[in-house]
C-alpha positions in Angstrom: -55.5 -68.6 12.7 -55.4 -68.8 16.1 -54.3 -65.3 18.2 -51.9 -67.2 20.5 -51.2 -70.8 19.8 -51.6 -73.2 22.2 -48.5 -75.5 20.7 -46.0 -72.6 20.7 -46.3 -72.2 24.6 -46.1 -76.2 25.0 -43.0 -76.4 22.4 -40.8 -73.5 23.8 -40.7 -72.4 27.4 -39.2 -69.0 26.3 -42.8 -68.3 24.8 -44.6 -69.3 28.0 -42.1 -66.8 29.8 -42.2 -64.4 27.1 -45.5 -64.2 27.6 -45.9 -63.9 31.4 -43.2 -60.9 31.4 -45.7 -59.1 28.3 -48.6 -59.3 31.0 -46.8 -57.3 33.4 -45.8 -55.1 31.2 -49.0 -54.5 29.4 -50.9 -54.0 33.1 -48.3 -51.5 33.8 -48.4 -49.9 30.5 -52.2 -49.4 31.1 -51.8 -48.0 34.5 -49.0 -45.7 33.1 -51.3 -44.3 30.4 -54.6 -43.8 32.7 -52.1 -41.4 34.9 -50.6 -39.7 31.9 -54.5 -38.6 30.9 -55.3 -37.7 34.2 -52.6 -35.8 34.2 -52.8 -34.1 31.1 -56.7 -33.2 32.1 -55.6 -31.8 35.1 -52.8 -29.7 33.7 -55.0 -27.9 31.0 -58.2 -27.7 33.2 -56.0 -25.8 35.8 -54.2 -23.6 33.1 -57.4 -22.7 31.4 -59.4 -22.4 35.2 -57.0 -21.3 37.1 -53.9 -20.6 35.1 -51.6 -22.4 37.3 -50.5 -25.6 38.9 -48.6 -26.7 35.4 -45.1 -26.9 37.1 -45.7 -30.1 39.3 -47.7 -31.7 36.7 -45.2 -31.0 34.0 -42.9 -32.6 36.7 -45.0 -36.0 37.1 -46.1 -35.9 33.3 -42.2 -36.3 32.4 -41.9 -39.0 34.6 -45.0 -41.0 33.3 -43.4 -40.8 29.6 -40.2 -41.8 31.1 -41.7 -44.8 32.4 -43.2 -45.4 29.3 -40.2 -45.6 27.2 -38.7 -47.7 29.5 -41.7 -50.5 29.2 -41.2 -50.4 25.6 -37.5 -50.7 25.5 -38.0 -53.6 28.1 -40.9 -55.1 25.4 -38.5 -55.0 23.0 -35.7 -56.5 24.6 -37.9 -59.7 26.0 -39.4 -60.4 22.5 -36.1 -59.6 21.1 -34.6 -62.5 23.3 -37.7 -64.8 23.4 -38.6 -64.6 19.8 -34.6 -66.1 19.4 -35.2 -68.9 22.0 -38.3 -69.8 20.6 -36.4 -70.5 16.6 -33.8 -72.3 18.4 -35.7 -74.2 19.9 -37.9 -75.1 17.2 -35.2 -75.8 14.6 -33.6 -78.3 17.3 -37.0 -79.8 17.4 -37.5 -79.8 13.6 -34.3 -81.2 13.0 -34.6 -83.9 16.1 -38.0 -84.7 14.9 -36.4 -85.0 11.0 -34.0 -87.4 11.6 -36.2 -89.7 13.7 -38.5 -90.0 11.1 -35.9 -90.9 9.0 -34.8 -90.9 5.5 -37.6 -92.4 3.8 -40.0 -89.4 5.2 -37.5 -86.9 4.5 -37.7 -88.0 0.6 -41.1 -87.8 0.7 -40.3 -83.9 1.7 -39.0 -81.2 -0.2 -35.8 -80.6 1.0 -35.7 -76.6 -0.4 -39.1 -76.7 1.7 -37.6 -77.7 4.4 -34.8 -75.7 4.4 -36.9 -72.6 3.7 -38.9 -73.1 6.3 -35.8 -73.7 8.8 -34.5 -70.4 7.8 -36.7 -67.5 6.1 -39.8 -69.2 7.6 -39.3 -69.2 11.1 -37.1 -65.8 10.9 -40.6 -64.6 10.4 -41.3 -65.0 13.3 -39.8 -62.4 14.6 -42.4 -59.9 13.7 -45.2 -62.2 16.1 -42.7 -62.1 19.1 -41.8 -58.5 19.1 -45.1 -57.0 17.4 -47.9 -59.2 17.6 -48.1 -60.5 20.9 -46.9 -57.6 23.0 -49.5 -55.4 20.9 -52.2 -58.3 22.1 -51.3 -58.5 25.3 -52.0 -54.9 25.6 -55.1 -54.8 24.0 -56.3 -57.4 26.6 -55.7 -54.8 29.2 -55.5 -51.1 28.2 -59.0 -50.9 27.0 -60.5 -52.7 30.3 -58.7 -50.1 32.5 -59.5 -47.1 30.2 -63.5 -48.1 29.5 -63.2 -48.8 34.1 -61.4 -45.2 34.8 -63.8 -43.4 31.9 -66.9 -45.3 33.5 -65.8 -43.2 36.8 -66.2 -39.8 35.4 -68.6 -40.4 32.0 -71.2 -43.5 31.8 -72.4 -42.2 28.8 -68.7 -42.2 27.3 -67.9 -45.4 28.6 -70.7 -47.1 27.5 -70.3 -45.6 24.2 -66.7 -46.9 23.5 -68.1 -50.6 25.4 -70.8 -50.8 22.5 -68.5 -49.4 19.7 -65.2 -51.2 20.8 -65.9 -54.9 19.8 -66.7 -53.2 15.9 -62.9 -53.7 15.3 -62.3 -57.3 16.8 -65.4 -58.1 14.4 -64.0 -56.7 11.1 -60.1 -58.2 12.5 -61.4 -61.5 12.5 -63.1 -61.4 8.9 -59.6 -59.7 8.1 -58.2 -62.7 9.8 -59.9 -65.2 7.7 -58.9 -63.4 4.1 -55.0 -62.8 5.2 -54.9 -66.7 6.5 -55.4 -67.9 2.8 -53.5 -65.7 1.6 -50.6 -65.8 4.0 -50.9 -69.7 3.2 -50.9 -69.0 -0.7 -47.8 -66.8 -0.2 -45.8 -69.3 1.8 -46.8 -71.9 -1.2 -45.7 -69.9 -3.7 -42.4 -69.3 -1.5 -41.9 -73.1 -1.8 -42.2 -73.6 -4.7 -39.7 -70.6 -6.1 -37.1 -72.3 -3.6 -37.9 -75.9 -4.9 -37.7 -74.9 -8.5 -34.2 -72.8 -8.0 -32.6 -75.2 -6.1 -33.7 -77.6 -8.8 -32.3 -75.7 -11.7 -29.2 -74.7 -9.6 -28.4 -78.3 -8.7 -29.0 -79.5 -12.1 -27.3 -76.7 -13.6 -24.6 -78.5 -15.3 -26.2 -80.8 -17.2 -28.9 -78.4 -18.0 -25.3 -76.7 -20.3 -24.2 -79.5 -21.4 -27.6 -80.1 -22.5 -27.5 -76.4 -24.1 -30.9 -75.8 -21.6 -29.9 -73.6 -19.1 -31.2 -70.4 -20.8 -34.3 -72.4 -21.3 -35.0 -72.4 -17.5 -34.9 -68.6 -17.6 -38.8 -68.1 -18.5 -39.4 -70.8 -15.9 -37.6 -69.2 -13.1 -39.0 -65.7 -13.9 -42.9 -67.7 -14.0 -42.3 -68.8 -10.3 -41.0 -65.5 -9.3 -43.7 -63.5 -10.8 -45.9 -66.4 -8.5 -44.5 -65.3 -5.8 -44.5 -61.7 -6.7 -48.3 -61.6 -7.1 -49.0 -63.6 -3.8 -47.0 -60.7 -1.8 -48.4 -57.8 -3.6 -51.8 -59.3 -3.1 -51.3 -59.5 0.7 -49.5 -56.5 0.9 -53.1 -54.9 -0.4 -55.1 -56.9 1.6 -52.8 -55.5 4.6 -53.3 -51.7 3.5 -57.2 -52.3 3.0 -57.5 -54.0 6.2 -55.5 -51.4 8.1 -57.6 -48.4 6.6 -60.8 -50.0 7.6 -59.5 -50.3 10.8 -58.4 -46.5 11.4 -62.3 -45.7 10.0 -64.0 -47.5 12.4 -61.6 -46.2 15.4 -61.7 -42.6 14.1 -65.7 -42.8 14.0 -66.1 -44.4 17.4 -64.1 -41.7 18.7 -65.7 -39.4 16.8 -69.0 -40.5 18.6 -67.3 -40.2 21.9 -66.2 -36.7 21.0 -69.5 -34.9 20.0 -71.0 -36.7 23.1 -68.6 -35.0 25.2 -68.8 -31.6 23.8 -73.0 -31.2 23.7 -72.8 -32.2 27.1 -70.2 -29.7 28.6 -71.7 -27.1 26.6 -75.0 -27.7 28.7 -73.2 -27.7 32.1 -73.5 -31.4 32.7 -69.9 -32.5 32.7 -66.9 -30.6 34.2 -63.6 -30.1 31.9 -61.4 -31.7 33.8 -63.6 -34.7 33.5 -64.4 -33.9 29.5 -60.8 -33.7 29.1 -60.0 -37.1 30.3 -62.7 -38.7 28.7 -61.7 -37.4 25.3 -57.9 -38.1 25.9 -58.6 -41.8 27.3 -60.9 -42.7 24.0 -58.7 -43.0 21.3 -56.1 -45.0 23.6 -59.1 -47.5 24.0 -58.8 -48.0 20.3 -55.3 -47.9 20.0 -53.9 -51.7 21.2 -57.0 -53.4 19.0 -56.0 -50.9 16.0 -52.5 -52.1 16.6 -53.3 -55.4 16.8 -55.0 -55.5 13.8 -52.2 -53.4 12.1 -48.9 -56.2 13.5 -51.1 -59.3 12.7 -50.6 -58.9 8.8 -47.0 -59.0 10.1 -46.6 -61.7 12.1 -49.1 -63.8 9.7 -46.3 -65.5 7.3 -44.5 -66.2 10.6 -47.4 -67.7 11.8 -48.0 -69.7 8.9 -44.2 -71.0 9.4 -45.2 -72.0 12.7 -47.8 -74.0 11.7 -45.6 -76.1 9.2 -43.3 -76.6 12.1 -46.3 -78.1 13.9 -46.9 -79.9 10.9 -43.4 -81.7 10.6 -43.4 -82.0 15.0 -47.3 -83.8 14.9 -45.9 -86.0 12.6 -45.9 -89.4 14.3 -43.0 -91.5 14.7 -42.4 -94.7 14.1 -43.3 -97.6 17.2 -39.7 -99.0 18.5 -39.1 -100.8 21.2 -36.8 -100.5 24.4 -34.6 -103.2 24.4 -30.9 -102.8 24.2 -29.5 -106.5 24.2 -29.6 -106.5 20.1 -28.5 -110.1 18.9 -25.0 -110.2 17.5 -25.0 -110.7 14.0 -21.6 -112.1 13.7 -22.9 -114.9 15.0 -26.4 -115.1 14.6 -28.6 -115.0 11.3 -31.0 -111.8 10.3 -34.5 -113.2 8.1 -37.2 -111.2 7.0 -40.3 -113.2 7.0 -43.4 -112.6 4.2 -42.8 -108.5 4.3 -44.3 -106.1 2.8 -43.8 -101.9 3.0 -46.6 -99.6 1.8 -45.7 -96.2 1.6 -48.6 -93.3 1.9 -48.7 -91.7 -1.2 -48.7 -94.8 -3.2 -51.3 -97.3 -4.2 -49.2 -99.7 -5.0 -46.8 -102.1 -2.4 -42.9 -100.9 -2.5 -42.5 -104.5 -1.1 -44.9 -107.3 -1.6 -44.5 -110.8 0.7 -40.5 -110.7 0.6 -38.6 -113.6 2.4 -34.6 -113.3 3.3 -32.3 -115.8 5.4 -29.1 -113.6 5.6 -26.8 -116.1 7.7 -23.3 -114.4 9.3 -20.2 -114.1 6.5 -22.4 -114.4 4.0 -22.3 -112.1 0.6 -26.1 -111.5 -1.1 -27.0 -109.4 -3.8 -30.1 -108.5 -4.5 -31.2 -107.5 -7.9 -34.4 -107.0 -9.9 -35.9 -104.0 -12.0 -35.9 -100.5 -11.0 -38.3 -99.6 -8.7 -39.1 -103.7 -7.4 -38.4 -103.3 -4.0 -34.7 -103.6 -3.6 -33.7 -100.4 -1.6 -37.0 -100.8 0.0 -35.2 -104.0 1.7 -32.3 -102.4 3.0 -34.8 -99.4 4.6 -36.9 -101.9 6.2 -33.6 -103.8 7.8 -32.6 -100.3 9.2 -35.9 -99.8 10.4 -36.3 -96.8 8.3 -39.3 -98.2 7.3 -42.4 -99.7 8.8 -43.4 -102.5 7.2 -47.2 -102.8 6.8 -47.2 -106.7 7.6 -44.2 -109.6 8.1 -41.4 -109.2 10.7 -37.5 -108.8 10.6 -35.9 -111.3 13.3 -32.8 -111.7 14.6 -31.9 -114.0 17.3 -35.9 -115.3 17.8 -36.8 -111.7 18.2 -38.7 -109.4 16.4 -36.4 -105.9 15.3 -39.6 -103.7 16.4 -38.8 -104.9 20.2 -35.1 -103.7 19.7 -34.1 -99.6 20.5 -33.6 -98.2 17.1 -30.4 -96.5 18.0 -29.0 -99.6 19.2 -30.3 -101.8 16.3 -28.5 -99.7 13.8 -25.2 -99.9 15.3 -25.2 -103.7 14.0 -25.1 -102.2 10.1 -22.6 -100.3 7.9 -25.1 -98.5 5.2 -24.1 -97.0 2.0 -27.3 -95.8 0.2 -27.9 -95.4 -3.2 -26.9 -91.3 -3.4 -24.7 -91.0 -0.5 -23.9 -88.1 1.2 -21.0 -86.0 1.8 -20.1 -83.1 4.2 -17.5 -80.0 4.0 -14.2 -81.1 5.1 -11.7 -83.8 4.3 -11.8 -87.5 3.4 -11.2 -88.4 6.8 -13.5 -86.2 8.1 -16.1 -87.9 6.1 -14.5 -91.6 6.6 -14.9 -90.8 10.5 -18.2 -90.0 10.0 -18.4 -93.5 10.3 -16.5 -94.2 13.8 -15.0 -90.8 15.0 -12.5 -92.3 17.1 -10.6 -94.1 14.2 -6.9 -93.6 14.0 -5.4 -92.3 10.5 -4.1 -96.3 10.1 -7.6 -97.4 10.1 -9.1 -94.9 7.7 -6.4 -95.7 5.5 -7.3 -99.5 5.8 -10.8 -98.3 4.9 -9.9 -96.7 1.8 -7.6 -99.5 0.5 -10.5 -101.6 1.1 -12.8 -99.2 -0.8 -11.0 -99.4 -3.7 -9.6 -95.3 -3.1 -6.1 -95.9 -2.1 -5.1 -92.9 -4.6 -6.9 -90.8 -2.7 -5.7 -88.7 0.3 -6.6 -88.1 3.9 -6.2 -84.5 3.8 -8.0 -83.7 0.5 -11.1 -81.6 0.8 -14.5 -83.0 -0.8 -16.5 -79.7 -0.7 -20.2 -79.0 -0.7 -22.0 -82.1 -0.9 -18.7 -83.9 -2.3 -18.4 -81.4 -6.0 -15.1 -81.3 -5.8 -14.7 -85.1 -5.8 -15.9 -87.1 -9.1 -18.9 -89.8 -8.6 -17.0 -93.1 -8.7 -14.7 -91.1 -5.8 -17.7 -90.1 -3.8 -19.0 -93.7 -3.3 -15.9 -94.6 -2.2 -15.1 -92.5 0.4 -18.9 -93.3 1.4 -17.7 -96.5 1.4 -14.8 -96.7 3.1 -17.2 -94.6 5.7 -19.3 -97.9 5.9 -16.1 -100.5 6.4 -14.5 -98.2 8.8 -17.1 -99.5 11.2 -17.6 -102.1 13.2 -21.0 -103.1 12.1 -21.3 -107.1 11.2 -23.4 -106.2 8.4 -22.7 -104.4 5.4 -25.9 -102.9 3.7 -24.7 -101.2 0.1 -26.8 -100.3 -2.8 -25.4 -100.2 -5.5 -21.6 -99.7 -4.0 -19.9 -99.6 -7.5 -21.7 -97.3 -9.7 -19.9 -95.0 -11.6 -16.9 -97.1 -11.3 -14.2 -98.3 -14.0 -14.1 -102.5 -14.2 -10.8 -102.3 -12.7 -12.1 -100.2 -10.1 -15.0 -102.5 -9.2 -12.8 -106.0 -9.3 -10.4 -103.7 -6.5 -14.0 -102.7 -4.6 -15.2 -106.4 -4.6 -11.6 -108.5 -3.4 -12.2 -105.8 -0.9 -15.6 -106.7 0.5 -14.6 -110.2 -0.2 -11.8 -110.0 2.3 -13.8 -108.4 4.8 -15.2 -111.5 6.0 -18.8 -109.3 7.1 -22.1 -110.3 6.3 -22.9 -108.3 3.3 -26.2 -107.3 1.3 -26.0 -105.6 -1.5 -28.1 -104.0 -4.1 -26.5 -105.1 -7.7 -27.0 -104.5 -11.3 -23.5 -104.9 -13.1 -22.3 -108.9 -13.0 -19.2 -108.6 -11.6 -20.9 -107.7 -8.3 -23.5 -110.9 -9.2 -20.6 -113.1 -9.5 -19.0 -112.3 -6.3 -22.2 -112.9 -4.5 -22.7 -116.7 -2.8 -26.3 -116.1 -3.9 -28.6 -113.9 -6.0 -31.9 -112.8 -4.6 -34.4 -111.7 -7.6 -36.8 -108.9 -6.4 -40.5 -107.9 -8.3 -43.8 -106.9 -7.2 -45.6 -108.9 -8.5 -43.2 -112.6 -7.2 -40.2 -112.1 -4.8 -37.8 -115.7 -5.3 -34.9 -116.2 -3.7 
């Protein structure tokens, strides 16, 4: 686990700021403290030696802690503001990043993970900005000004805290290397209690109907007591760590100390001078003890950080630049011998596929679950990168095409679409934002939802809408486009037969190109062909 990573300055400028503004401070921190010990020194030397001289010094002494607070308000304030510059900027990224790689990655994610690490995750990392870092930027600095101004008065001192010092970076490295596995195991067992939860919650009503919600009890308190015992455990390792750290310091100093006092007992070294020393030690050891103490803190925000880098490394897909994207309404899309491979699986999604999709054309595609059929439409979008053949349009390859530009050519409705908080027509415009109330009517009508009303609101994720509804409005989302091509799986599940026969006079009538992902025969029959889809032989 790196001290300071080297990404986090490249991926937010805050931090590269942040971290400039903590070098000034922690240089005049240091200076700050060497004149508070001098002047400490000199105050009791000339009580004890001369008994007087404390006003002025009591004077300049105030001042010096004065100054001090103000540096650590001012600490507080700039990790405050950069540690909240530094998560907005990285959930932009993330998020940016996320959609790019597009829908087939994001399946491959957990989406609780995700979402845990967009919100608890990097709110950890609050403790690195405004504890860690300052602490190390002043343990980069104090001691080297202490150990040079004690080196002035007391070599023997100052070479004694120079030998003893790097005892603590030692033992907070081994630390380091216990707390990074378990930091790592904590945030795993994090993911997986927000995975399972948001499993059970979402599934909650058919785990009633099914008379198993109690069931999930035992498993939801097994995960928690996971994650309970992953937090305890660094919680320990924490307290150990910080006790071995406070040993070592008080020893050194301890060293320091008897030094000091044999020698101003034999007349060697003045008091002023023994004072300083022995007020300047333990503040050598103080910004590594610190340092030590903050890094258990920042570590799960740490590990967050490095599961952003994760997701942001994550390279995405090769598109081309050009923006003159064939019209399809008059040109023909084919997909030529292709075939998608995706990581985690041995086996092809897609194996040698060949498509001629020719303008005003309806095509259903159909096959066994699992053969490849979605797979088509994700490779069309470019979602997708297939690992051999080619989708053309117009003579040219889609990989030369801008993505962004590409996909304005299709009206998608996948196989679980989604819906947002709002109204129908909020959701409808999703679709084309600048569409008149006319035209999302139109859309609906078309969709087969004419019972349904603009203004009714859909709620989370579209609960407060049945199934059969929610593919319609995604639907009428799709036709309230002006994409040529019409990319639906499966656009009448969950639908009645009367239903379906309205949904398919509607696509019918549209006159677009449409492929579409079918199971039930009435969307079979209304197709000019049938394209059968398998691993093992793809015939049109």
């Amino acid at each position: 686990m790196k001290p300071v990573d080297p990404r986090l300055l490249r991926q937010a400028k805050a931090a590269r700021l942040f971290m400039a503004g903590s070098v000034a401070i922690g240089v005049a921190t240091g200076l700050l403290v060497i004149l508070q010990a001098v002047l400490l020194a000199r105050g009791i030397s000339g009580v004890v030696l001369h008994g007087s001289g404390v006003a002025e010094v009591a004077w300049w002494l105030a001042a010096v802690v004065a100054g001090r607070a103000v540096l650590m308000w001012l600490q507080e304030v700039v990790a405050q503001r950069a540690a909240a510059a530094v998560k907005s900027t990285l959930r932009r990224r993330v998020l940016e990043h996320s959609l790019k790689l597009g829908p087939s990655w994001l399946s491959g994610e957990r989406s609780s993970q995700l979402t845990t690490l967009l919100t608890k995750g990097l709110d950890d990392l609050d403790p690195y900005f405004a504890r860690y870092l300052p602490q190390l930027v002043l343990a980069a600095t104090v001691p080297a000004g202490v150990v040079g101004w004690m080196a002035t008065g007391d070599l023997i001192a100052a070479a004694t805290v120079v030998v003893t010092l790097p005892l603590i970076p030692l033992f907070m490295a081994l630390v380091g290397w216990a707390t990074q596995a378990y930091s790592r195991r904590r945030q795993r067992a994090l993911d997986v209690l927000a995975h399972h939860f948001s499993d059970v919650v979402s599934g909650l009503a058919t785990l009633k109907l099914f008379g198993r919600a109690k069931g999930q009890a035992e498993s939801v308190r097994r995960v928690t007591e996971e994650h309970r015992v992953a937090s305890m455990a660094s919680l320990r390792l924490a307290f150990l760590s910080s006790f071995v750290l406070e040993l070592l310091a008080s020893i050194s100093v301890a060293l320091v100390a008897v030094g000091v006092g044999l020698r101003l007992v034999d007349g060697k070294l003045g008091l002023e001078t023994a004072l300083l020393v022995l007020i300047l030690a333990p503040e050598a050891y103080l910004p590594l003890r610190q340092v030590g103490a903050q890094f258990h803190a920042s570590a799960d925000g740490v590990a967050a950080g490095e599961e952003v880098f994760r997701v942001l490394e994550t390279p995405l897909p090769l598109t081309g630049d050009r923006t003159d994207v064939p019209d399809l309404r008059s040109t023909g899309l084919h997909l030529h011998d292709v075939t998608v491979r995706y990581p985690d699986r041995e086996q092809a999604a897609l194996q040698g596929f060949d498509l001629d999709l020719w303008p005003g054309e309806v095509v259903a595609l159909t096959g066994p679950s699992g053969a490849g059929k979605s797979t088509v439409l994700a490779a069309i979008l470019g979602f997708v990168v297939p690992s051999a053949g080619v989708v053309v349009a117009g003579g040219s390859a889609m990989d030369e095409f801008d993505m962004g530009v590409w996909r304005q050519q299709f009206g998608w409705v996948p196989q679980r679409p989604g819906l947002r908080v709002g109204s129908i027509a909020d959701n409808v415009r999703l679709g084309r934002p600048d569409a008149t109330d006319a035209e999302v009517r139109q859309a609906l009508d078309t969709a087969g939802a004419a019972s349904l009303e603009l203004d009714t609101q859909v709620g989370e994720q579209g609960q407060l809408l049945s199934g059969g509804q929610r593919r319609r409005v995604a639907l009428a989302r799709a036709l309230v486009t002006d994409a040529p091509v019409l990319l639906l799986d499966e656009p009448t599940a969950g639908l009645d037969p009367a239903a379906e026969a309205a949904v398919v006079a509607g696509l019918r009538a549209t006159g677009r190109t449409i492929l579409l992902v079918a199971h039930r025969p009435a969307l079979m029959d209304a197709a000019d062909r049938v394209v059968s889809v398998s691993r093992e032989l793809v015939t049109a």
